[in-house]
C-alpha positions in Angstrom: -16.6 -18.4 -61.5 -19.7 -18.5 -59.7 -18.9 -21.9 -58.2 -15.4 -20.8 -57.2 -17.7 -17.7 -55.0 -20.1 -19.9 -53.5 -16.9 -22.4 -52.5 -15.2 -19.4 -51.0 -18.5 -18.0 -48.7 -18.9 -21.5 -47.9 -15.7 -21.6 -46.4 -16.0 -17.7 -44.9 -19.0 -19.0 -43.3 -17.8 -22.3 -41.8 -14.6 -19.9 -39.9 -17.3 -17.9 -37.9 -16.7 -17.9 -34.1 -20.1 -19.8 -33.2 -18.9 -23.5 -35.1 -15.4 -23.0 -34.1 -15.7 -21.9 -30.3 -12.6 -24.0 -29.3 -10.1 -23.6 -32.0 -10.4 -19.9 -31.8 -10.1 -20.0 -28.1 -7.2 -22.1 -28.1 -5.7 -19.8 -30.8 -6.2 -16.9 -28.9 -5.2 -18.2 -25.7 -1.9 -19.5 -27.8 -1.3 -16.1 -29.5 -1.1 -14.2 -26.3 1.2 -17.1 -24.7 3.6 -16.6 -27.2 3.2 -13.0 -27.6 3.9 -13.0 -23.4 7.1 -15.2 -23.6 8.8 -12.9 -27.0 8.2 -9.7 -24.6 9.5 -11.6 -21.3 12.9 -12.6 -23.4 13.2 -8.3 -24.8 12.3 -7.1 -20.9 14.5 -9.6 -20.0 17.7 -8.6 -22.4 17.5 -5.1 -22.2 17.9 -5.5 -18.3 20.9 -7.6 -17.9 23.6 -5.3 -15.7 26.9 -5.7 -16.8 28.3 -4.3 -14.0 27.5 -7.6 -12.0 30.1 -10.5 -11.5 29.5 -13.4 -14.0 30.9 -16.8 -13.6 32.3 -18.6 -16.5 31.7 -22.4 -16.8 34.1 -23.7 -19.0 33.6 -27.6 -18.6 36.8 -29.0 -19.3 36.9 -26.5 -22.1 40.0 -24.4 -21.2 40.9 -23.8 -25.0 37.2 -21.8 -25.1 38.1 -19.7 -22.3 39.5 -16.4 -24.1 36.7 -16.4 -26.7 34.0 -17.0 -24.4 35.9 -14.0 -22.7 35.5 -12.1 -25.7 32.0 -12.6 -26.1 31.2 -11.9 -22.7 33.2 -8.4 -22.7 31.5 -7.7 -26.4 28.4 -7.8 -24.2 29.3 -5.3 -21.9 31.1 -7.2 -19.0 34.6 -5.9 -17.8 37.9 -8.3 -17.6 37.5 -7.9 -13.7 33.9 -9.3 -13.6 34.4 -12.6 -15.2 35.0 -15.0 -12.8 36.4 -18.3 -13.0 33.5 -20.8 -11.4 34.6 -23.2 -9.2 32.5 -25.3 -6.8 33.0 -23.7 -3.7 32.6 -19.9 -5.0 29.2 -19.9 -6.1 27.7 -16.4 -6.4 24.9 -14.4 -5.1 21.1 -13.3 -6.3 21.7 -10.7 -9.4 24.8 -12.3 -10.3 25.0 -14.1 -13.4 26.7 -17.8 -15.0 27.7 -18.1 -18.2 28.8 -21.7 -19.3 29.7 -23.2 -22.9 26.8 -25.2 -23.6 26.6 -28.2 -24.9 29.4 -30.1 -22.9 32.0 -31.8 -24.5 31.4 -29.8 -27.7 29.7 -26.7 -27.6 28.8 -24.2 -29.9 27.3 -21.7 -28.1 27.7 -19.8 -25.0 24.2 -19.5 -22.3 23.9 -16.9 -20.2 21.9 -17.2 -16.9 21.0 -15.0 -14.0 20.8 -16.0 -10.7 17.5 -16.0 -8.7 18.5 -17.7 -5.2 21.2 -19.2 -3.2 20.4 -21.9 -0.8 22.8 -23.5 1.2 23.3 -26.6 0.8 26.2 -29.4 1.2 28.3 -29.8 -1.4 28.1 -32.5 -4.2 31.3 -34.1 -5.7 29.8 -33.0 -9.2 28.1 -29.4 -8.4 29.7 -28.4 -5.3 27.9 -25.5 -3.6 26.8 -24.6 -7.1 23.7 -27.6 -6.4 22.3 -24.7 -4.2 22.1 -22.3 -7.1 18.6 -21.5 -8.6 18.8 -19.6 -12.1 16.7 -18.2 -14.9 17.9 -18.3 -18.8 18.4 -15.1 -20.0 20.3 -15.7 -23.5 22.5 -17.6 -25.4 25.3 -16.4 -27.9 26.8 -18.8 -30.7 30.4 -19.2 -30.2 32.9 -19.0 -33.7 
């Protein structure tokens, strides 16, 4: 019993701050990374605005379209606001995309705000939408 003691001071001892300078710096400086980027995704959700336009991305997925509907009206978005992305009608700073994500089979549905809108010329694949400049706000399963 007295061995198991001395093992367990020993160890105490060897955690102090002076020996282990680094690893509880990087700890700490981990800890409040991670603690930043969990309240940055809350702030984040709490402030999306429903009452702004959202384009739906569908890629080739047209059989998705009324339940990514659904999801995106469950979340507070009316009929009138979801838009049907196309490559010419890109949207504006506030707005938001939502696309099914992971093309050709996706299983979830990512929601994105826009941040800026810079004109550029069009791309066969993007369109104007090569312009577009976006943060990740969330992402919702889909079935």
């Amino acid at each position: 019993m007295a061995h198991e003691k001395s093992k367990c001071r020993l160890i105490v001892e060897r955690l102090r701050f002076g020996e282990f300078k680094v690893l509880w710096i990087v700890f700490f400086i981990g800890t409040v990374f991670y603690i930043g980027v969990v309240m940055d995704q809350i702030g984040t959700a709490a402030k999306i605005d429903t009452k702004r336009d959202i384009y739906l991305f569908l890629h080739g997925r047209k059989d998705l379209k009324e339940e990514a509907e659904t999801i995106l009206i469950a979340l507070g978005f009316s009929k009138e606001n979801i838009i049907a992305a196309s490559s010419e009608n890109v949207g504006g700073v506030g707005d938001y995309m939502a696309m099914l994500w992971r093309p050709p089979r996706p299983d979830q549905i990512k929601i994105q705000q826009i941040t800026e809108v810079k004109d550029v010329e069009p791309d066969k694949m993007f369109g104007r939408w090569k312009g577009v400049l976006k943060k990740d706000i969330n992402s919702f399963p889909i079935k």
